[in-house]
N, C-alpha and C positions, 0 to 999 in steps of 0.2 A: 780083837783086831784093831787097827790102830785107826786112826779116825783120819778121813780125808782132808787134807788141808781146804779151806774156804779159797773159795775162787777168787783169785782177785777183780779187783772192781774195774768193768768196763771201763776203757778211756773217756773220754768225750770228744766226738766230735768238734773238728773245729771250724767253726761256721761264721765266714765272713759276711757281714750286712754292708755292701756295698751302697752308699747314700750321696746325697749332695750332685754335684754336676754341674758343669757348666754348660746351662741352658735356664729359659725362663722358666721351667717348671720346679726350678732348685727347694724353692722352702715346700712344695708339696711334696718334693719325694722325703726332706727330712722328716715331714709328719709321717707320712708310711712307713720309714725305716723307724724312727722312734716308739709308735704303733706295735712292727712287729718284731722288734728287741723286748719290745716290753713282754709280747706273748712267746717269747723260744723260752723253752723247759729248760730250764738252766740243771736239774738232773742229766738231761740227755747233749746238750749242748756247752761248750765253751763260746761264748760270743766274741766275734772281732769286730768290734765296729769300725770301718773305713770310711772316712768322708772325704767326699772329691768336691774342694773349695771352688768360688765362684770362678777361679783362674786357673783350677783346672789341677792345680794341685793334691795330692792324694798323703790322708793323715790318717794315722792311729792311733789309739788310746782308750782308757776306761773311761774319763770323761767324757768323748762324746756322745756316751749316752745320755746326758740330760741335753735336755730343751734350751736351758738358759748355755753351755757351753757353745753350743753350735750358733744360737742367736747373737751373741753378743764375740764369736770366733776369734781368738785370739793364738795363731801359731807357737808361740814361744812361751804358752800356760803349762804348768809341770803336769807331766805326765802326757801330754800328746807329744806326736813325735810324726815328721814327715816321712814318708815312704814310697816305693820306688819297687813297680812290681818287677820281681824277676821273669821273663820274657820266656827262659831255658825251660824246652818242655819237662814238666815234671818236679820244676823246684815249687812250686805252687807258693813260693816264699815272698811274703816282703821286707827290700831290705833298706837299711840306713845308713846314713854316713854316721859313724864313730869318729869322735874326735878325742884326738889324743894328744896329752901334753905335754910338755918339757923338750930338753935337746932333742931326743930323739923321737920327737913327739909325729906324726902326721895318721892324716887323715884317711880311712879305710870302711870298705863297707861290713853289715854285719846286717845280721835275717833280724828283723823285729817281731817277726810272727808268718807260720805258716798257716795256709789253710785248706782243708780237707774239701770244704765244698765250698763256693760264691755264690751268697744269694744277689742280684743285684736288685736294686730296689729303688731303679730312678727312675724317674719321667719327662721325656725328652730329648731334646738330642743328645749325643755326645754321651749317651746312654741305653737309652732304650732305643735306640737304634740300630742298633749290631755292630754298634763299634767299640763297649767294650767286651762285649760276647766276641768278638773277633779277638781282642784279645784275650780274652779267656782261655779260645779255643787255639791261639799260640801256646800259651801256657798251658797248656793240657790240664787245667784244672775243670770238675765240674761244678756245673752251676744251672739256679733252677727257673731262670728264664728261658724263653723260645729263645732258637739259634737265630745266626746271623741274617739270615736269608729271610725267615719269619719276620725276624725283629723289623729290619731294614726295610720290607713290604708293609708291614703295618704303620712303621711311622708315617710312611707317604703316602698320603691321600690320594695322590694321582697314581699312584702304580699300584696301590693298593685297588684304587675303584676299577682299572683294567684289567686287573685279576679276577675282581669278583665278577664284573662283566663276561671276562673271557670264559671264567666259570659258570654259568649261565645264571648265578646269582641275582634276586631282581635287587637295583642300586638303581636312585635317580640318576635323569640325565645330569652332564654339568660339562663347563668349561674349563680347562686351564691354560696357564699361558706362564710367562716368566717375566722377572724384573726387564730383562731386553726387551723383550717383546713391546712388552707395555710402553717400553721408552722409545722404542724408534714408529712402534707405527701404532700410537693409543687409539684411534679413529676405529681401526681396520679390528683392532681387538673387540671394544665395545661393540661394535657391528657385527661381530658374531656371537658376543654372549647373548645380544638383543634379536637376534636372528634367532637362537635356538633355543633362549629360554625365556618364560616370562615374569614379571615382576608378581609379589616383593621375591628379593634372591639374598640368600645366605653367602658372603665373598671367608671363605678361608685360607690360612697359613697354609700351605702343603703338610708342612712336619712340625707342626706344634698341636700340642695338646690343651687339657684343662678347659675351651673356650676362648686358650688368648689369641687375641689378634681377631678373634670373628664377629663379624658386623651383618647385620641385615638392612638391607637397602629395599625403601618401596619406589625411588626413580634413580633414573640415570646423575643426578648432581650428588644422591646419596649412593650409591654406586660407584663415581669417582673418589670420592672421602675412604668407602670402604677398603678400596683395592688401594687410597695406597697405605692406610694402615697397614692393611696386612703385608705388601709388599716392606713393610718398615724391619718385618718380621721374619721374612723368608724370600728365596728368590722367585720362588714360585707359588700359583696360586691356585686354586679349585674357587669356582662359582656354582653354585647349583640354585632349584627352584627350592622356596618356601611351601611347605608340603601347610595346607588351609588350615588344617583343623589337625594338628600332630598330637601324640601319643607316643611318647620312647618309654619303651621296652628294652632292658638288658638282660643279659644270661652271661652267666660264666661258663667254664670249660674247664678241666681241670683231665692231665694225662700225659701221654706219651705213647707216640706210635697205635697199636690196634686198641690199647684199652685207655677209650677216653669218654666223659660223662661229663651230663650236663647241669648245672643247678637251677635252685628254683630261678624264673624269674622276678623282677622286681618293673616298677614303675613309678621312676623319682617323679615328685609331683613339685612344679612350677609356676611362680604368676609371671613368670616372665614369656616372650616368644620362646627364647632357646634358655638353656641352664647355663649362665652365665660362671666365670668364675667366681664371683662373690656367695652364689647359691652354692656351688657344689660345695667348697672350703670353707667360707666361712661364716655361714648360718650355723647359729646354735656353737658358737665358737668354744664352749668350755669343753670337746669332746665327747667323743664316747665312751662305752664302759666297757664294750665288747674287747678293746684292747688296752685295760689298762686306764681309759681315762684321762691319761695325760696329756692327749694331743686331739686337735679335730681332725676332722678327715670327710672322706667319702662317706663313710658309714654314719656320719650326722647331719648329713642332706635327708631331706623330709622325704619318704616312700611308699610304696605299699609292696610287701613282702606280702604272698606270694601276688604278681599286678591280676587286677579284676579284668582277666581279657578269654575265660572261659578255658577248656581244657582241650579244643579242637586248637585254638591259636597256639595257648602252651606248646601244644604237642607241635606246631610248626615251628613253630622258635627256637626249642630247645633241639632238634633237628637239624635248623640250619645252621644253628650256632657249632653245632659237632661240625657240619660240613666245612662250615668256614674254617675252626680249627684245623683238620686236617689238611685244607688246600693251600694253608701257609705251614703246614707242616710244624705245626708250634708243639711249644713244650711247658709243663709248666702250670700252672693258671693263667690265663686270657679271660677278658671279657668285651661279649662282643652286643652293641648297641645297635638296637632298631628302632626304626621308625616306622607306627602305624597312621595309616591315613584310610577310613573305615576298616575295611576286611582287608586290604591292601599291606602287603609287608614289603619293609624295603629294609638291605642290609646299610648300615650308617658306618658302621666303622668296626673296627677291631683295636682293641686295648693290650700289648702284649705285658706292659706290666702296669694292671689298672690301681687306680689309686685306693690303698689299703688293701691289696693285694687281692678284693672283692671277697675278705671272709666273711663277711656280713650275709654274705649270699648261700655259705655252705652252713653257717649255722642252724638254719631251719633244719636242715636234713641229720643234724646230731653230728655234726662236725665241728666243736670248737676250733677257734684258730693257732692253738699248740699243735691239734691234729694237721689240720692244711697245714702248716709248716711242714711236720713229720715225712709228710707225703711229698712235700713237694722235693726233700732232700732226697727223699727215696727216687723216685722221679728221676733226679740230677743224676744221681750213680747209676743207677739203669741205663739211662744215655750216654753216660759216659763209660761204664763197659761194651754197651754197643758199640762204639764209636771206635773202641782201643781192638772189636773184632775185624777192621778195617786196616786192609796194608797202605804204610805211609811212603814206604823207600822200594825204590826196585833198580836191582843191581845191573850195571850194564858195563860195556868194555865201550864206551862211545868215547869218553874222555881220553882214555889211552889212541885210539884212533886219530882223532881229529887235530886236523893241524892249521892254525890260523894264518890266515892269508889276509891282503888290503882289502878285501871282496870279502871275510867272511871267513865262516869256518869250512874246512874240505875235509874230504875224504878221503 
């Protein structure tokens, strides 16, 4: 009998690492994406690296997977190439201007690379905000960030904390207010943060991350300073109390929809009041090993894996950390930070896409971070068959009917 032909060899997926961004969190998300370019299985993946420049411009090429290309970014180096995502649901394409020459030479577009899934991998606005999950979700591609709605709640600290509120989540009290605010009637402001809360107070950015922009004030003339950095930073602002004697505790989340789980906890350790930016990135600057080495990150902030806060606390944490996930509806890996003040828990915040994607966190549990990618592309396709079970168009005779008038459309 004649022998079965050899199967041919699986495609590879093609997996876009969405990086860069115009916002301040820019050079942390290229360490994450450099991080997790370094760990995708290049057996099971083709890698597209996309980087979205300081000006918001959006590039491809082989090159920008190193360090020094992106550091020292030069658009017109061989082999990167600008691009231009296709918006048309379902081209999931990026395309570029081809230039052509001679008499009959002009200028035309052409696809530079398609991709099968979008990992986005920034931090910050204009990113990890749901705007460009928003476009993703024009482009019907998927992708293994939380949705828009996720995204967009968790960047903002103030709509974020009246969810977790409205959730009966326990969150400290706090104030916010806006750049107007603050400008027309500073008095009336201060006089209510000092009404309702007491010193020292942590003053933050509404939607920035990493640290930046937050200050801790122990009187009102350092409390002026505070607010208007931050206002330097954002138009809006969150104030809250300085909890005495703190303790942050993180946990990851990792899922979609009913099957979601929670990792070990950790417990970065600080000599600072709060973990400053200089702590989180760039202590212990030669990197990690856990991806590769190349780059620092999250995962070479000092910690303790699994945090020493006993197995009754674990078991609440990794609890609310599920619940938080679900009630932003996220997708993905998330990680969500607490704060202990003795027995006391209070939710801190939610990370939709935390820096170094928190593999550091599933390691313990025998998940290297080829795996948490694996999953998380699995993840992306799952929601995004969900997604395409949903009717987009619903046919009507309304157009044919209607006839426009100075008033509007009739009937």
């Amino acid at each position: 009998m004649e022998k079965p032909q050899q199967a041919q060899q699986k495609e590879k997926l093609r997996l876009a690492v969405l990086f860069g961004g115009r916002a301040c969190e820019h050079d942390v998300s290229v360490v994450s994406a450099l991080q997790c370019m370094d760990a995708i299985d290049p057996a099971r993946y083709e890698v597209i690296p996309v980087y979205v420049a300081r000006d918001g411009a959006w590039y491809t090429g082989a090159p920008l997977r190193s360090l020094e290309s992106v550091r020292h970014f030069n658009p017109a180096a061989p082999g990167i190439v600008r691009v231009y995502p296709d918006v048309t649901a379902g081209s999931a394409a990026l395309l570029y201007i081809r230039r052509k020459k001679g008499l009959l030479g002009g200028d035309n577009l052409a696809i530079a690379a398609r991709m099968d899934v979008a990992m986005p991998v920034f931090h910050g606005m204009h990113g990890e905000d749901g705007a460009v999950q928003g476009l993703l979700e024009l482009m019907n591609v998927p992708y293994t960030s939380s949705g828009l709605v996720g995204s967009a709640v968790g960047m903002d600290k103030l709509a974020m904390r009246s969810l977790f509120r409205g959730c009966g989540f326990p969150v400290l009290d706090a104030v916010g207010f806006t750049r107007g605010e603050w400008e027309r009637e500073e008095a009336a402001v201060l006089a209510r943060i000092e009404s309702a809360l007491a010193y020292p107070l942590f003053v933050k950015p509404a939607n920035l991350g990493s640290s930046i922009g937050i200050s801790r004030a122990e009187d009102q003339a350092a409390l002026r300073e505070a607010i208007a950095v931050a206002l330097s930073y954002d138009r809006r602002v969150l104030v809250e109390p300085a909890v005495k004697a703190p303790r942050e505790v993180n946990c990851a989340v990792l899922g979609f929809d009913a099957e979601v789980r929670a990792s070990v906890c950790e417990m970065p350790v600080s000599w600072e009041a709060f973990l400053s930016f200089e702590e989180k990135y760039l202590r212990g600057g030669k990197g990690g090993k856990g991806a590769g080495g190349k780059a620092g990150g999250m995962e070479t902030l000092g910690r303790k894996i699994p945090a020493p806060i006993g197995e009754e606390m674990t078991a609440r944490i990794r609890s609310l950390a599920v619940d938080v996930f679900r009630a932003l509806d996220c997708k993905g890996v998330v990680r969500i930070d607490f704060l202990l003040d003795g027995n006391t828990v209070y939710v801190n915040e939610i990370n939709t896409i935390p820096g170094s994607l928190a593999f550091y966190l599933w390691e313990p549990t025998g998940m290297p971070y080829a795996k948490l990618i694996d999953e998380l592309v699995a993840l992306a396709l799952r929601a995004q068959a969900e997604k395409n079970r949903s009717v987009f168009a619903f046919d009507s005779n309304l157009l044919n009917q209607c006839v426009l008038g100075a008033k509007g459309a009739k009937r």
